[in-house]
N, C-alpha and C positions, 0 to 999 in steps of 0.2 A: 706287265702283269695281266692276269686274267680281267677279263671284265665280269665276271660271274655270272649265274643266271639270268639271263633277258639282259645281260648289262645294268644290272641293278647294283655289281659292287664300285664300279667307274661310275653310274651315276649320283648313287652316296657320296662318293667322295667330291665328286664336282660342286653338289648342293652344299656341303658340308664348307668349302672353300668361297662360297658366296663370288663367285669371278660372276658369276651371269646379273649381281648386282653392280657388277662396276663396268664390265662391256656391253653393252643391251644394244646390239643391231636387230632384235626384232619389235621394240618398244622401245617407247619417249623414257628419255631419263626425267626421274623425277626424284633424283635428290644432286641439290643444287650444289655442292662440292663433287658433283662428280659429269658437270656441263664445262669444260676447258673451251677457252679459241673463241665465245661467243658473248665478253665482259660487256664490251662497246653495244652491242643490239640490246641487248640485256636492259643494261644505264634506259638507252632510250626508250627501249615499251615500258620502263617503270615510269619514266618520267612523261610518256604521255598517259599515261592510264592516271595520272597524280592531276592531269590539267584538266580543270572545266570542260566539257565540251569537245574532250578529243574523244577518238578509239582509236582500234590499231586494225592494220591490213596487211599481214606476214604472207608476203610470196615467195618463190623462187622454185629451184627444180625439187623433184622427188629427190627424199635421201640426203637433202644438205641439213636435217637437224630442225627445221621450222615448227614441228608438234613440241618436242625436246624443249626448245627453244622462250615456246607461249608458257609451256609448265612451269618452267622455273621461276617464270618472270611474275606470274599468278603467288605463284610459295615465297616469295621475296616481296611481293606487296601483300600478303596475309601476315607474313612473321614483322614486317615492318610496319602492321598497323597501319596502312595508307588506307587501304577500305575496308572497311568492315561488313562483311554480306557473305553472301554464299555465293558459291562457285559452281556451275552449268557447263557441260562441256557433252556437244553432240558433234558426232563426226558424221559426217553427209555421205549418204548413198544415194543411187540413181533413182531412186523409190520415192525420197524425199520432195519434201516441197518446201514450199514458206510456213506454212501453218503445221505441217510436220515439226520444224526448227526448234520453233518458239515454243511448243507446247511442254517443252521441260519447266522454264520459270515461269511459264501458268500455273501451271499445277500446283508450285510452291507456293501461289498466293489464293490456291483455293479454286482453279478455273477447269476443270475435266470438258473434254469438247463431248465425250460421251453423253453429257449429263447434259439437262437444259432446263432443271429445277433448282434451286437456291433456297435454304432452308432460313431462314431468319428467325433468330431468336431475340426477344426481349429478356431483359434482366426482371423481375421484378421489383427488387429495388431501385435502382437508376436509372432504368430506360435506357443503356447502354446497349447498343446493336453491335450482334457479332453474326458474320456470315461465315457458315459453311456447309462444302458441298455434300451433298447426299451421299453417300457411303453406301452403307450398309444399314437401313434404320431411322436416317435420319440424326440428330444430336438432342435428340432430348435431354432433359433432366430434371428434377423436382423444381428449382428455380427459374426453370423457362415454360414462357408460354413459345410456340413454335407454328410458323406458315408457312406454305411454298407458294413461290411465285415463277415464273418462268421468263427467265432472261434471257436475252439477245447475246448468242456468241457468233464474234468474225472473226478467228484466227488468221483472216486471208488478208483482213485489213491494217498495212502498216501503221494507220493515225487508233485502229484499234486497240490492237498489241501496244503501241507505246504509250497508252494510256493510262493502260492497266500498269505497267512496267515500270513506268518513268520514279515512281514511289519506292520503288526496291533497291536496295544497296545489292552489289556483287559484281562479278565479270563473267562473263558469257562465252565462251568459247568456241564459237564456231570451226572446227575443223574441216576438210577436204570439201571448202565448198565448190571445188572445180567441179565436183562429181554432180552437181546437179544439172540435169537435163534441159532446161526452161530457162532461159535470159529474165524471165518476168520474174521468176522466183527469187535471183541474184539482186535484181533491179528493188525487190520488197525490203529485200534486207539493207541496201543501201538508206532507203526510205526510211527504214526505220531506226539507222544510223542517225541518221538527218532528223529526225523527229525527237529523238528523246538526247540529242547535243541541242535542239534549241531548247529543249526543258532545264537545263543544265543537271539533266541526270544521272545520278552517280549508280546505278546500273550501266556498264562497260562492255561494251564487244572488242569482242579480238577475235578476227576472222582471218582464216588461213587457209592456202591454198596454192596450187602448183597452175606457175603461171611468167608469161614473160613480160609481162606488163599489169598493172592494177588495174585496168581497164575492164579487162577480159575477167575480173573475178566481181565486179561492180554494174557490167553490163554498162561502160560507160557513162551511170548517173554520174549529170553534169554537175549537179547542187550539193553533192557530199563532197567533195576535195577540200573546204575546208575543214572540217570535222573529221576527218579521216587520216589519221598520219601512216603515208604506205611507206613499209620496211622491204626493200625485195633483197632478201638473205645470196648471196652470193656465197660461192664452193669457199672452202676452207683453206687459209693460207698453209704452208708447208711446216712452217714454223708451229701452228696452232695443231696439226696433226699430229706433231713429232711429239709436241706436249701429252696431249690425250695415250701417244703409246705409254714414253714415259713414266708418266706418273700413274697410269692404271699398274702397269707391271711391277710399279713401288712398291703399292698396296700389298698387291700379292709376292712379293719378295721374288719376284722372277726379272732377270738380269738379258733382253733382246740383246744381241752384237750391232754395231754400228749398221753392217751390213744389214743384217734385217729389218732395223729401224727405217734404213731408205729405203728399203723394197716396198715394204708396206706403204710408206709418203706416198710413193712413185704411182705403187696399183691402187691407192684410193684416190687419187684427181680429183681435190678437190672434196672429197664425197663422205662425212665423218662415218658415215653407216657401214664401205668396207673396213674404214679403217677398226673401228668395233667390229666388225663380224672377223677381220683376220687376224687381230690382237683375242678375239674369245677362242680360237679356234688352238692356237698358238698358246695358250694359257691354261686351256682345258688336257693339253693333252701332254706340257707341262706338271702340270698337276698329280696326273692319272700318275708318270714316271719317277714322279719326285725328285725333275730337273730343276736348276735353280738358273741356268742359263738355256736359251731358242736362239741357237744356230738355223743357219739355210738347209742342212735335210730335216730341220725339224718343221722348219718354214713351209719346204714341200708338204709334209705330211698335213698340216694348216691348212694350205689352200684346196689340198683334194677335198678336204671337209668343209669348207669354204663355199667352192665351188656346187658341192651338192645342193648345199645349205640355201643358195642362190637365189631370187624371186624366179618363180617358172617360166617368166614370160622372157627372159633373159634367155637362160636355159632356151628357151625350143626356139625364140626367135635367131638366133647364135645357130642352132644347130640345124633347122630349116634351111637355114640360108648355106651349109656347106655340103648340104647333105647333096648327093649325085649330081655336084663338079666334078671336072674332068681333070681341071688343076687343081686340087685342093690345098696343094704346099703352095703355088704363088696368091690363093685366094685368104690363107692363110696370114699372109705375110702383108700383106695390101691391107686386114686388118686390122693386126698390129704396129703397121706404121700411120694408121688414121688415127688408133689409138695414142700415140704419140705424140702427134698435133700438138701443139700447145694453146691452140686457142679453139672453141667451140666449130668454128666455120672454117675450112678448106679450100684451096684451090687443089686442080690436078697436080701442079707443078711442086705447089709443097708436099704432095703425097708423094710424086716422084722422089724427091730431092729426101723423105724422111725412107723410103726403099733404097737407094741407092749412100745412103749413112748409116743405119743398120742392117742390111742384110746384101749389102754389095750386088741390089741388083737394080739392072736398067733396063726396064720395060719401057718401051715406045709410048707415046701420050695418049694415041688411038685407040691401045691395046688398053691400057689403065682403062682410059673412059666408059671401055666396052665390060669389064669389068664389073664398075661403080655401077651403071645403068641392068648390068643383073643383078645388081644386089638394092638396087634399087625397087624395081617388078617382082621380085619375085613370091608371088603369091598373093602378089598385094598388101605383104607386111617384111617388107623388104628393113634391112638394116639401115639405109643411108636416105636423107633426104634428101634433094634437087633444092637448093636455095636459089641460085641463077645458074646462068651458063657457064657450067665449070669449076663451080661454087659448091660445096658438099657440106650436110652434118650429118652426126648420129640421128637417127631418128629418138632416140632414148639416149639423153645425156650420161646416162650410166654404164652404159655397154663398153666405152673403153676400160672401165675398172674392172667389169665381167671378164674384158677378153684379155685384160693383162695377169688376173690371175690363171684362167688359162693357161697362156702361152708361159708366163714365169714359172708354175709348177713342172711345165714339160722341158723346161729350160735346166731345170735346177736337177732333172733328174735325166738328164744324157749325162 
């Protein structure tokens, strides 16, 4: 069908079909029937966010679902009445600090770092003191006599912030705290983990972030491990993907083939994010046709849009790296059989041995190595890391699912 002007009549009809509510590879899901494969972590950041004295520390790689993840588990302890408060959720950019973090559930209790005046009013009746901060005018009223006095703000100090805090019902959500720059700043937050679990304060962090160890997002504080219950989210089992196609294309009365079903498992590794970006893609264009079944050329057509659709840094790091070889078919092939791998880290020999099972070819070890070591250099943002001698990963645990839809779209269409 046409798509009409500016593709305004294909995107009517997309919105109209609500699929961008039940596949969302570019945002957390945040309606909790529609989180599959993630029951077990779930259980657990409920039931530590329910203990005295705990928080939670969600790691693991980009794209396995960890935002997605914290949401759901926040919306299942509000509808379950576990705490009652308000919900804060700041995603960390390189700009950020400590005192940048916290300054959302300040604010909620009255605290602007801008301001450095506090306005006190008397009841005249009761003597009953209420503070708040300066606005616009101040808060008069006929019933108030009103002062300013000038208070002491540290948003830098962890014993300060959980002072203020430790009194507040809610959960806190810190996201992408990898992305801050400063170990000190990681280290604050830890502190002030540790500060408001010895208050047994029912204001709750739940901090997350892309990470191979809880360490690295905690800056090693020694004296938070107990207060701290770290979840590091591992890829998605195959079973738990297959779900996710399944029952999204229920919703939408669209019928994958068997075959499609495992191509998709295959090119997501693990990763729920392609598996949503290639069931939307597949769904959408579905949709558009008013198919009720996604066969393999429809599948094709999915992953070109797929593929577009891609984070950039995938895109140009993938294409960087092919661009003016000399053998681009065997450099080709070398990638989709790392892709293949089955486990994160590599030797030469199982790279050999997955060339020589799919694509019936036998390159010498030397040749391989010389290979890996250009895609290694090259630019300085090479596809593959050097673990040890002989020892290979992706630099970007996602790039196999990048390159397998790739190479499956060109597959599907010889």
């Amino acid at each position: 069908m046409s798509n009409g002007l500016f593709g305004i009549e294909r995107e009517t009809i997309i919105s109209n079909s609500k699929v961008r509510d039940i596949f969302t590879p570019f945002s957390p899901i945040d309606i909790v029937e529609n989180l599959l494969g993630r029951e077990k972590e779930v259980s657990q950041i409920v039931g530590v966010i329910n203990s005295p004295g705990q928080h939670v520390l969600l790691y693991g790689d980009r794209g396995v679902g960890k935002t997605s993840l914290a949401i759901i588990s926040h919306l299942l302890i509000k509808n379950m009445k576990i705490i009652r408060g308000k919900f804060f959720i700041k995603r960390c950019c390189s700009d950020d600090s400590f005192a940048s973090i916290v300054q959302y559930p300040l604010k909620s209790i009255g605290i602007d770092y801008e301001l450095s005046e506090i306005t006190e009013s008397h009841t005249q009746g009761g003597g009953a003191k209420i503070k708040a901060v300066i606005a616009e005018g101040g808060a008069n009223s006929k019933r108030t006599r009103s002062c300013k006095r000038v208070v002491e703000i540290n948003p830098s100090s962890p014993a300060w912030v959980s002072e203020r805090l430790k009194d507040l019902k809610g959960v806190f959500l810190i996201d992408e705290i990898d992305a801050l720059p400063r170990k000190n700043d990681k280290k604050r937050i830890a502190e002030l983990i540790k500060l408001l679990s010895d208050s047994r304060s029912q204001f709750k962090l739940i901090v997350v972030g892309i990470a191979d160890t809880g360490d690295e997002l905690t800056a090693g504080h020694p004296s938070v491990e107990r207060c701290l219950k770290e979840t590091h989210l591992a890829r998605m089992e195959d079973v738990a993907l297959r779900n996710i196609i399944v029952e999204g294309m229920k919703k939408l009365q669209i019928t994958p083939t068997e075959k499609v079903i495992d191509t998709i498992v295959d090119i997501s590794a693990g990763y729920p994010h392609f598996t949503h970006l290639v069931c939307l893609k597949c769904a959408e264009n579905a949709i558009v046709s008013k198919k009720r079944t996604v066969n393999m050329p429809d599948l094709e057509e999915a992953l070109k849009d797929a593929v577009k659709e891609s984070e950039g840094a995938l895109k140009r790091r993938f294409e960087s790296t092919l661009r003016g070889t000399k053998n681009e078919a065997e450099y080709r092939c070398i990638l989709l059989a790392a892709a293949h791998c089955s486990i994160p880290e590599f030797t030469l020999s199982a790279l050999r041995s997955k060339l020589l099972d799919r694509f019936n070819i036998n390159i010498p070890q030397r040749v391989v190595s010389r290979y890996m070591s250009n895609m290694i250099v090259y630019r300085g943002k090479g596809v593959f890391d050097r673990v040890s001698k002989g020892v290979y990963r992706f630099s970007d645990p996602r790039m196999p699912s990048f390159i397998k839809m790739i190479e499956v779209q060109r597959s599907i269409a010889q």
